[in-house]
C-alpha positions, 0 to 999 in steps of 0.5 A: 500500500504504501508503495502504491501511495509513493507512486502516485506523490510521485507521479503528482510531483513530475507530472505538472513538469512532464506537461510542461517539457512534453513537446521537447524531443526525447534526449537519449536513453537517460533522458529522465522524463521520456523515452522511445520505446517500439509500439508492438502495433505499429512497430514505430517508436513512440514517445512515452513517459516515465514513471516510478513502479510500484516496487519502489518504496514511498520514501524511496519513490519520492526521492527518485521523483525530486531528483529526476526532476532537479537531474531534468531541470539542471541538464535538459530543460532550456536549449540545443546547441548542434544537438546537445541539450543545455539546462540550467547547470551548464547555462549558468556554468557558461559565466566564468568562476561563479558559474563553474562553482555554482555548477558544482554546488548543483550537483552536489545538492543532487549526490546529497539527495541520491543519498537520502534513500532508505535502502543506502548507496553502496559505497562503488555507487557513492564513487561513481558520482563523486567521480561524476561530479569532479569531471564535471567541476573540472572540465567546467574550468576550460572557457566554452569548450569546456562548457560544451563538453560538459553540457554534453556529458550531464552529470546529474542524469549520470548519477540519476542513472546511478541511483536507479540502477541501485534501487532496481538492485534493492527493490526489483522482485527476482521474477522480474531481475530475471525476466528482464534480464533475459530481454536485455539482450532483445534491445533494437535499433531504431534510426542510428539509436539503440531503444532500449525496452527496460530502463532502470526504475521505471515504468512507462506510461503513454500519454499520445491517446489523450493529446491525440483526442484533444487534437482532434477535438480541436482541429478535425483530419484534412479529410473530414473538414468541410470543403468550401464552397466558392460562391463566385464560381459557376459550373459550366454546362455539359457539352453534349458529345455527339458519338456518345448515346445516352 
């Protein structure tokens, strides 16, 4: 029950952010709010989003969902530059020595999050995001090119990636573990980019059913919209064709 509860304050925590970025495109497989996954009718890939599984204890849950969303809002939220994605950490880190620090500060707000999870980070995962953030701190010290890089290598939704990896270990029932791990090796490639069907602590949810009813709603198919008639335009009359019997 109470893992029921965690999903659904979770999902109420991410889902007014979800709306407000849905029409930006999807930025790879840790991009922490949306996915392309392979739609089992059509075979096309189609935009879902992500959501925590019920798995996932409250406490937990919600953790997962804040630090999603500040991982999103610090690497993904404002702008594309030749096809890198620049949120507020890497556009603050553009002003020189105050935006480097206040970059770092960043980052280590979402490490100190990461670890306020029930189930603990072990200390190999504590590592890996440390090792994340001082790349990050230190590669944010080379003006522009620097900047750039670092925009492009997201140490946040690096370390978001972390802790889910660490919460699936805690959490995930085996049947499942074992169930995904016999699909992991199933992942297909679509349009140069490989598509993962199971990403870690998550679950999707497709929303295009409701925006494609509201659509359509609002503005009806080519084909079903009224033809205009024009008032001014006269229908000439039939020529009669004398080798043709009526």
């Amino acid at each position: 029950m109470a893992a029921a509860v965690g999903k659904v304050a979770a999902k109420k925590l991410l889902g007014k952010q979800m709306s407000k970025y849905s029409s930006k495109q999807v930025a790879g497989d840790k991009d922490p709010y949306f996915a392309y996954i392979e739609n089992p009718r059509t075979g096309k890939l189609k935009k879902v989003k992500k959501q925590v599984p019920d798995y996932i204890p409250e406490h937990d849950a919600l953790i997962l969902a804040k630090v999603r969303k500040q991982a999103y809002r610090y690497d993904m939220a404002l702008f594309n530059v030749a096809g890198v994605r620049f949120g507020w950490s890497s556009a603050i880190g553009l002003i020189p020595w105050i935006g480097d620090c206040a970059d770092v500060a960043m980052a280590v707000n979402v490490y100190r999050l990461c670890n306020k999870v029930d189930c603990k980070l072990d200390s190999k995962t504590k590592r890996k995001m440390q090792l994340w953030i001082l790349a990050d701190g230190v590669i944010g010290l080379v003006p522009l090119v620097g900047d750039f890089c670092d925009a492009a290598i997201k140490c946040n939704t690096q370390n978001l990636r972390l802790l889910e990896l660490r919460l699936d270990e805690m959490y995930m029932p085996e049947e499942m573990k074992r169930a995904r791990g016999m699909k992991a090796n199933g992942d297909k490639e679509k349009g140069g980019r490989t598509q993962r069907q199971y990403q870690p602590a998550t679950v999707y949810e497709d929303f295009s059913d409701e925006d494609q009813e509201r659509r359509a709603v609002e503005e009806p198919p080519p084909e079903y919209r009224p033809r205009k008639e024009d008032s001014t335009r006269q229908r000439k009359p039939k020529k009669s064709n004398p080798y043709v019997r009526y």
